[in-house]
C-alpha positions in Angstrom: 0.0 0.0 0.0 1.2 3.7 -0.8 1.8 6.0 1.5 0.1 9.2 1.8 2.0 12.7 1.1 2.0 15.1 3.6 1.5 18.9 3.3 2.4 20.7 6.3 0.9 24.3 6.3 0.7 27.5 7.9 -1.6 30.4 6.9 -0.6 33.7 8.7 -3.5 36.3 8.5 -3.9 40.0 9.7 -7.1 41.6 10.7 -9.8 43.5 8.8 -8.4 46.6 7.6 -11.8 48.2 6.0 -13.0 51.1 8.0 -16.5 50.3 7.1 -16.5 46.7 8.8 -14.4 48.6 11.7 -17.0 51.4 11.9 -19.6 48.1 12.4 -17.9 46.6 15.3 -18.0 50.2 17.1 -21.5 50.3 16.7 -21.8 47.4 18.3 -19.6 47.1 20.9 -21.6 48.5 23.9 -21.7 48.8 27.5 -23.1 45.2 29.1 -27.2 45.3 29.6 -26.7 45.6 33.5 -25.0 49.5 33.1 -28.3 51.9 33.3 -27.5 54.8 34.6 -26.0 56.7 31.8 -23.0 58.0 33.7 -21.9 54.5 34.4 -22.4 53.4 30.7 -20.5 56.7 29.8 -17.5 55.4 32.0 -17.7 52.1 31.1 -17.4 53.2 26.9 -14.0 55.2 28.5 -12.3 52.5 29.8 -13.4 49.3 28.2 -14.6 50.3 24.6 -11.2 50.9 23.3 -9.6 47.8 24.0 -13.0 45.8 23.6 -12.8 47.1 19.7 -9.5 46.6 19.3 -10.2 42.5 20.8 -12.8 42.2 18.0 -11.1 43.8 15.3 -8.2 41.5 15.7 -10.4 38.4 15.9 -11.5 39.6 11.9 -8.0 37.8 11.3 -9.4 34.8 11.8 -13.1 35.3 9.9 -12.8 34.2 5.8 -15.1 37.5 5.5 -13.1 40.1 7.0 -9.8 38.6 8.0 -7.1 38.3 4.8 -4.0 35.6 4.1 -0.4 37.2 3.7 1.7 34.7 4.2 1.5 31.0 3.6 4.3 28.4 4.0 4.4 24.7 3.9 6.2 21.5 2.9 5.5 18.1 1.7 6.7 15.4 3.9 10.3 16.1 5.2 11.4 18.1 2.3 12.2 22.0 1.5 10.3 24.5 3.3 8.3 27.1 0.3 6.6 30.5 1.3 4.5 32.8 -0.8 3.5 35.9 0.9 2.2 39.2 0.2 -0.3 42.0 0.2 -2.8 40.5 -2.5 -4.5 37.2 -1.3 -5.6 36.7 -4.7 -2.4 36.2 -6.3 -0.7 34.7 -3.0 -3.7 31.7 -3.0 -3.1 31.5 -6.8 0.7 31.1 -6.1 0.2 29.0 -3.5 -2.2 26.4 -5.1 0.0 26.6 -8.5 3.0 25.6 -6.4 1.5 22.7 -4.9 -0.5 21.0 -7.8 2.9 21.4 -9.6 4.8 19.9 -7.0 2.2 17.0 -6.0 1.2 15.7 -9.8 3.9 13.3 -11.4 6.5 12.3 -9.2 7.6 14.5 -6.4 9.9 12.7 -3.7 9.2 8.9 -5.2 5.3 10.2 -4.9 3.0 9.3 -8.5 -0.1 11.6 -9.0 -2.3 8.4 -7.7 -0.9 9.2 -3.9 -3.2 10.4 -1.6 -2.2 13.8 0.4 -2.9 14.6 3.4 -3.2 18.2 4.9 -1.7 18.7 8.6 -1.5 22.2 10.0 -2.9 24.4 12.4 -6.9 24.1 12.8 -7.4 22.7 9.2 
């Protein structure tokens, strides 16, 4: 029986960077139901809104929707490490998926095009 071919990957991703999704999570980002009083909810914007934006603006890194790939590298079994990275995830993915179908059809490392591959990395 034939072994399977690895591909080890990591996907680094930054943030939403779109001021209208950013304007969004302002808007709803507000003071917990309990705060009445409208000094308290006044005070409570002043010291916990900031940092409660900035938490859920950096979670967009990891939402397909907002979030956006800039770097990817990975490896088939033991071999050579590869990375593609840059500002436009378009042409990164199409990089990235070029570079792997070329490397994983024929024979890569003793590997035929018939081997199944198998996709190990981070939350995939």
């Amino acid at each position: 029986m034939d072994a399977a071919m690895n591909l080890y990957l990591d996907i680094e991703t930054l943030p939403c960077a779109d001021p209208a999704v950013i304007e969004a999570i302002v808007a709803k980002i507000t003071a917990p139901a309990n705060y009445k009083k409208p000094e308290s909810i006044a005070e409570w914007e002043r010291e916990n809104k900031p940092q409660a934006v900035l938490d859920a603006v950096a979670k967009t890194s990891f939402d397909g929707a907002y979030g956006r790939i800039v770097c990817i590298c990975y490896a088939f079994d033991d071999g050579e490490v590869f990375s593609v990275h840059g500002d436009d995830e378009k042409t990164l993915l199409e990089q990235f998926y070029s570079h792997v179908y070329d490397l994983s059809t024929g024979v890569f490392q003793g590997y035929t095009s018939d081997v199944p591959m198998t996709v190990i990395g981070h939350n995939v």
